[in-house]
N, C-alpha and C positions, 0 to 999 in steps of 0.2 A: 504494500500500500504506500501510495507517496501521499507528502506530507507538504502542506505549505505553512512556513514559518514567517514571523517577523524579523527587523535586523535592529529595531528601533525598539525601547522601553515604552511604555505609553499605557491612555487610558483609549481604550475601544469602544466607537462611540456609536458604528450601524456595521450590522452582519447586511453583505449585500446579495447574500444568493442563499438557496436552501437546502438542505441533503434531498439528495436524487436530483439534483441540478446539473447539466451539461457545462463545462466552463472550459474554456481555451487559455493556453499560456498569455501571460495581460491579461486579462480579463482583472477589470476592476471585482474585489470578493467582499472588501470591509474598510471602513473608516479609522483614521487613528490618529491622538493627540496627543503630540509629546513635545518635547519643551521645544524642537525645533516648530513646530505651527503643526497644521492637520496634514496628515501624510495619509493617500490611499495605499492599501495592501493589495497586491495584484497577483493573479496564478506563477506559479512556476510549472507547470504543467496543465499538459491537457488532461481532462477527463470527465468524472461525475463525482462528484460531493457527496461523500460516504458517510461525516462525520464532522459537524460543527462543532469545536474543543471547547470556545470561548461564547461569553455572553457579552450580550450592548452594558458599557458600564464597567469592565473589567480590565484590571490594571494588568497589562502584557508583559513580560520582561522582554528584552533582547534574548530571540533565539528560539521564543516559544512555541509550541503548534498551535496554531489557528482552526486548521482544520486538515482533513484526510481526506485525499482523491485516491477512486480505484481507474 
């Protein structure tokens, strides 16, 4: 299963797709606010949204899963 991470610490402010979702590499997925201003999180991979990790609201570290493509 691949995995898309963050590279930025931050607070996550909209989930932009949904599990059983199709999304392409770029694809915008979710919002994020960190001390640099609001940064979009975009795919590293193609595929479908197996697994949303995180909730709107939650504080992300550098590094973390977001969420899971198969």
């Amino acid at each position: 299963m691949k995995k898309i991470t963050v590279t930025t610490a931050g607070k996550l402010v909209k989930v932009l797709v949904i599990e059983g979702q199709a999304i392409k590499k770029g694809d915008p997925v979710a919002g994020l606010v960190s001390k640099e201003g609001e940064i979009s999180i975009t795919s590293e991979v193609d595929g479908i949204v197996n697994a949303i990790a995180v909730s709107n609201g939650d504080f992300i570290n550098a590094g973390e899963v977001v969420m899971f493509v198969r």
